[in-house]
N, C-alpha and C positions, 0 to 999 in steps of 0.2 A: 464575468465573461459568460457569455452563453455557447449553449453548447457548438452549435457551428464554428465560433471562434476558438473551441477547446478542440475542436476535429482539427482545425491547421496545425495545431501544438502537436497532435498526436503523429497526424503524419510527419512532422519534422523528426520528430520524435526515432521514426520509422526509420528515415533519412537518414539522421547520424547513425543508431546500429546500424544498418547496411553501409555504410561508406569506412564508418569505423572498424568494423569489427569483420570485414575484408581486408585490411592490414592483416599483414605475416606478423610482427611482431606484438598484434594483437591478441590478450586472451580473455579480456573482457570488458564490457561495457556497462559500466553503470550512469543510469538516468535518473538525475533527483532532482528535487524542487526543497526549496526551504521559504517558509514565511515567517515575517514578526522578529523584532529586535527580540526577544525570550530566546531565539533560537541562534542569536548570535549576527540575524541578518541584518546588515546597514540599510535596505531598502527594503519598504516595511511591504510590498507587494509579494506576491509570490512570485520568483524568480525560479528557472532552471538552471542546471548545471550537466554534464558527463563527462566525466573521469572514463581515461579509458586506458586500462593498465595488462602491462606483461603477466600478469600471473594470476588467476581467480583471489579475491580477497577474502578471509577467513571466514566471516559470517556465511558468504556465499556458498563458499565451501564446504559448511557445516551442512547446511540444508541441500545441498545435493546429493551428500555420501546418505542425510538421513532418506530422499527421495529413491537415491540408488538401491540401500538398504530392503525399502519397501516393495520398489517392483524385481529385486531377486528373490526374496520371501516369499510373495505374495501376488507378482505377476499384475498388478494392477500400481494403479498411481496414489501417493500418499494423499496429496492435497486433494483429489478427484474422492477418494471414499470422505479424507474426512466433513468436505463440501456435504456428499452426500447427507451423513450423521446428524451437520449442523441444519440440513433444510428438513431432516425429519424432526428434531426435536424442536424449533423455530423459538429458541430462546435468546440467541444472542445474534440473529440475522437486523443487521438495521434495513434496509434497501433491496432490491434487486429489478433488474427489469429483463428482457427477454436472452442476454445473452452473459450477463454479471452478476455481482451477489457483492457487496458489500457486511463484514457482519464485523463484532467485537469475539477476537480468540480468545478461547478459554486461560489460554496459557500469560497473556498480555501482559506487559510490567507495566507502562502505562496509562492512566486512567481511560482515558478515553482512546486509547491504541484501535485500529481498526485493520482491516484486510480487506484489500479487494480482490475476489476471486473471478475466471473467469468459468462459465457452465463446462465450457466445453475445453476438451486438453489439448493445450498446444504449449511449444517450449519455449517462445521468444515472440516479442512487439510485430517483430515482422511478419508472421504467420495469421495474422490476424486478417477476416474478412472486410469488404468495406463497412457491411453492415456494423460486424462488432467495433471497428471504430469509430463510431460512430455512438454506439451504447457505450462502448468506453467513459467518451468526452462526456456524455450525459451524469455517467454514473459520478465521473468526478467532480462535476459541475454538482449533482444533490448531494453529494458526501462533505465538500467544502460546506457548502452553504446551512447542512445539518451546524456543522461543529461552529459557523459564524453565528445560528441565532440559538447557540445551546446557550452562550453569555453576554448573546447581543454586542455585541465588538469584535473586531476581525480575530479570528482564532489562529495562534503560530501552531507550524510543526512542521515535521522534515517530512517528507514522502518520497518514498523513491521503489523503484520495479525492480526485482527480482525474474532473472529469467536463465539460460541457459549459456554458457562460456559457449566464446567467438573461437571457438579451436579447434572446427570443422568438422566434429563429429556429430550426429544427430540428438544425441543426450535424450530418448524417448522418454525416461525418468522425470524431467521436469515439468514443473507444472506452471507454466506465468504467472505472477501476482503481484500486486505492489501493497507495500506498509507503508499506514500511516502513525507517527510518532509525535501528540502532540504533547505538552510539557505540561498545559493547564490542569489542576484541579480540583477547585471547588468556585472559583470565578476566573474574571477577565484577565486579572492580576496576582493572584493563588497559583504560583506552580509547585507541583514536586519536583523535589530535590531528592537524586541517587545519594547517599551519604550513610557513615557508621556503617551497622550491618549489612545495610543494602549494598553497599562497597564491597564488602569486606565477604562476604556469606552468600546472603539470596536476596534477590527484590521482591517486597514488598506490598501487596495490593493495599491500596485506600480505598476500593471500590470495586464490588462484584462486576464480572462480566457481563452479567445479567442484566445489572442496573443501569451500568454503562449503557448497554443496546438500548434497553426502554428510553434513559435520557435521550439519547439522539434519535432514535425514532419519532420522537413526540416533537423535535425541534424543528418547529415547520412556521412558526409564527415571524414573519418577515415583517409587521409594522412597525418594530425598532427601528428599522433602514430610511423611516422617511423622516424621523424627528433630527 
């Protein structure tokens, strides 16, 4: 898809939050995408989905108390300094263009896990300029297409936006983003597998954050696509 084609996905996108997360009995909205049988999906394109549930869901949960945490402490926004950090050291940034930042997190469990940040703070899809959706669709458009010619075959993963509960309060603490989670690697067909320790204790790196970014930054070669 190109990017124009990925702007009507975002506004939809826009659409269900607001229509959804306007419900009373609404307290959040999650929007994901999944691709590739690896990932459990029967249709092997990338498909959307949104759940939209009475009660913030754990993960979400975590990273808002850690969000809240930071602008009671420190008066400023987690994700917004640590953007900052990550554009001055330019080590694990793969992409960015005038209004996003795509990079691999330090912290990432898998291999080629990615984050899209947006520059500027805002709490939810819908607060978003037309411009920025517009960089959006773009940025998701080169972040797919990175991870499609890091192994030359469609690349699975889940992806979905993190953003701020439908429970009408302003939540100035969050910060938009969406995760990328894809299963492959070391090829097409090489996934990591959570198991043993990584179950049981901590997960695992097979691969620096560092190298990570370098691989997919370099992943720009598209003439696999025509044999």
């Amino acid at each position: 898809m190109n990017p124009s084609d990925i702007r009507l996905v975002v506004d939809e996108w826009i659409a269900q939050f607001e229509e959804l997360g306007a419900r009373e009995e609404i307290r959040y909205v999650q929007i994901f995408e999944n691709r590739g049988t690896l990932m459990g999906a029967s249709n092997p394109h990338p498909h959307g989905q949104i759940w939209a549930s009475s009660s913030v869901p754990h993960l979400v949960a975590t990273e808002q108390e850690s969000q809240r945490e930071c602008k009671a402490a420190n008066g400023s926004c987690l994700l917004c300094d640590y953007l900052s950090l990550e554009r001055q050291q330019n080590e694990r940034i793969i992409l960015e263009n005038e209004h996003f930042v795509t990079l691999v997190p330090f912290w990432a469990v898998w291999p080629f896990e990615t984050m899209v940040l947006p520059k500027c703070h805002f709490s939810a899809i819908a607060e978003m300029t037309d411009e920025e959706r517009d960089a959006l669709a773009s940025i998701l458009q080169q972040t797919t297409s990175r991870y499609d010619n890091l192994f030359q075959s469609p690349f699975a993963y889940s992806m979905g936006f993190h953003q701020r509960p439908s429970d009408g309060e302003a939540h100035d603490e969050w910060h938009f983003h969406a995760h990328f989670f894809p299963p492959l690697l070391r090829s097409a067909t090489v996934r990591k597998f959570m198991v043993g320790y990584e179950m049981l204790a901590s997960p695992q790196r097979d691969i620096t954050p560092e190298s990570a970014a370098e691989h997919l930054r370099v992943a720009t070669d598209t003439s696999w696509r025509k044999t």
